[in-house]
N, C-alpha and C positions, 0 to 999 in steps of 0.2 A: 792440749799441748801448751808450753809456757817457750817462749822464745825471749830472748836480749841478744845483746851483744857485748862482747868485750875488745878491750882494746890490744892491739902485741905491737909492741917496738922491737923494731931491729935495732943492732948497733949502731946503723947508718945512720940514726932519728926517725925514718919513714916508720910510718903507722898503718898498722892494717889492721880490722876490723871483723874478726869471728862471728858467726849468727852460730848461734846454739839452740836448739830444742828438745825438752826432755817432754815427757808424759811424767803426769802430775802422781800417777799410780804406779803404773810399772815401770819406772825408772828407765824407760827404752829414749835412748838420746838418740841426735843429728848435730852434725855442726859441719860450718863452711868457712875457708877465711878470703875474703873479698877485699880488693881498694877501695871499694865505694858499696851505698847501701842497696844490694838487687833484692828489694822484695820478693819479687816473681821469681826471680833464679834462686833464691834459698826456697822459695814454697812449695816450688816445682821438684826440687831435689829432695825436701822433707817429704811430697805425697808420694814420688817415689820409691824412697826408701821406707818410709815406714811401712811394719806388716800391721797394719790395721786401717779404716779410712779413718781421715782427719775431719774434726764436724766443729771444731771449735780452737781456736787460739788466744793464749792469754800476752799480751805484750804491756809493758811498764808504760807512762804515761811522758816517759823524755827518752825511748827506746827509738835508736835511728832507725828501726824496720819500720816503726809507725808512721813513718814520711810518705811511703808508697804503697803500704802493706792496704789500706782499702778498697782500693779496685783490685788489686789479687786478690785477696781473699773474696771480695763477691764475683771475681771470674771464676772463682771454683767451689763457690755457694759454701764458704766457710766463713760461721760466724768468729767477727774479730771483737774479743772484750780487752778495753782497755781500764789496765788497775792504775791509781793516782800514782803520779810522780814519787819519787822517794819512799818505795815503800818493801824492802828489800823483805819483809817479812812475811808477804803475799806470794812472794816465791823463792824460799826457800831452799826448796830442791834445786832451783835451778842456779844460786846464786853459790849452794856448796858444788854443783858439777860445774860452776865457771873458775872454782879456786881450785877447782883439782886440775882442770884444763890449764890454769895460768903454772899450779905448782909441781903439780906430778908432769905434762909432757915441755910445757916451753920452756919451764929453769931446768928441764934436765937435757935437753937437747940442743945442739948447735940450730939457732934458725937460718933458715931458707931465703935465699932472695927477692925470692920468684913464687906469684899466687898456687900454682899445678903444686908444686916440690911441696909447698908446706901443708896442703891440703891434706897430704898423706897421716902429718899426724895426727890432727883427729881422726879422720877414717879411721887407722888403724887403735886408737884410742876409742873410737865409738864400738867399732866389730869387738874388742876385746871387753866392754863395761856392758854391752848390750847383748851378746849374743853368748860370751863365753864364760863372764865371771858371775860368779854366785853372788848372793845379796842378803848375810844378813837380815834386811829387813822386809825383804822378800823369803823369808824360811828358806834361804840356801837354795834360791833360783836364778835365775839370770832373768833381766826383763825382759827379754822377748817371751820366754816361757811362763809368762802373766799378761801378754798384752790381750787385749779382746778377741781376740782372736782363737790363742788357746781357752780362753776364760769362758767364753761366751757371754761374757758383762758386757752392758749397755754400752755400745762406743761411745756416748756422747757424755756417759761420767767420765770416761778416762781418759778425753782427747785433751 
């Protein structure tokens, strides 16, 4: 899994901060929006949700998850690889499903005040990119219907 974060401003000026994680294969996302950086609380929510287990995480090298994200991830025996700073080209995937999340739900939506209310958009933007929409470059599946699970692929390529 490839995890960052992005930043949402409300009109007020206050700033919150998205944790996003996709799977580098099957396109199968997560995303949470927080005031501050919960490592554990986003990891706990990604092993969660995800239908497959999690055995590895990729985070950016100035990624505010990588502040706490070490001791989570070996409280739950997941190795954490950290890619160099500035390197947006090492993840990819994750950096076009952060500009659909910045351009397809928060420009087209009135934001929320409150952490609960806005959470809602991604949720319902993840359940609908991960479980219902086809993919292109997934031969017109949706990523759950590729994750290891259905595949029987090695979890530890595709986490």
């Amino acid at each position: 899994m490839q995890i960052d974060t992005l930043s949402i401003w409300f009109p007020t000026s206050r700033t919150v901060t998205q944790f996003t994680a996709v799977a580098r294969i099957s396109k199968w996302a997560v995303a949470m929006a927080a005031s501050r950086a919960p490592a554990k609380q986003f990891l706990d929510r990604l092993i969660d949700k995800a239908p497959f287990p999690i055995k590895a995480i990729q985070v950016g090298g100035g990624s505010e998850f990588q502040a706490d994200s070490d001791h989570a991830c070996a409280d739950q025996c997941i190795e954490l690889c950290v890619l160099p700073p500035r390197s947006p080209t090492l993840k990819g995937r994750l950096e076009r499903l952060q500009a659909t999340f910045r351009h397809g739900s928060y420009a087209s939506y009135p934001l929320l005040h409150q952490i609960e209310p806005l959470n809602r958009l991604p949720d319902d933007f993840n359940d609908h990119y991960s479980y219902q929409r086809p993919h292109q470059a997934l031969g017109g599946l949706t990523p759950v219907a590729v994750s290891p699970a259905h595949t029987g692929l090695e979890t530890s390529r595709v986490s």
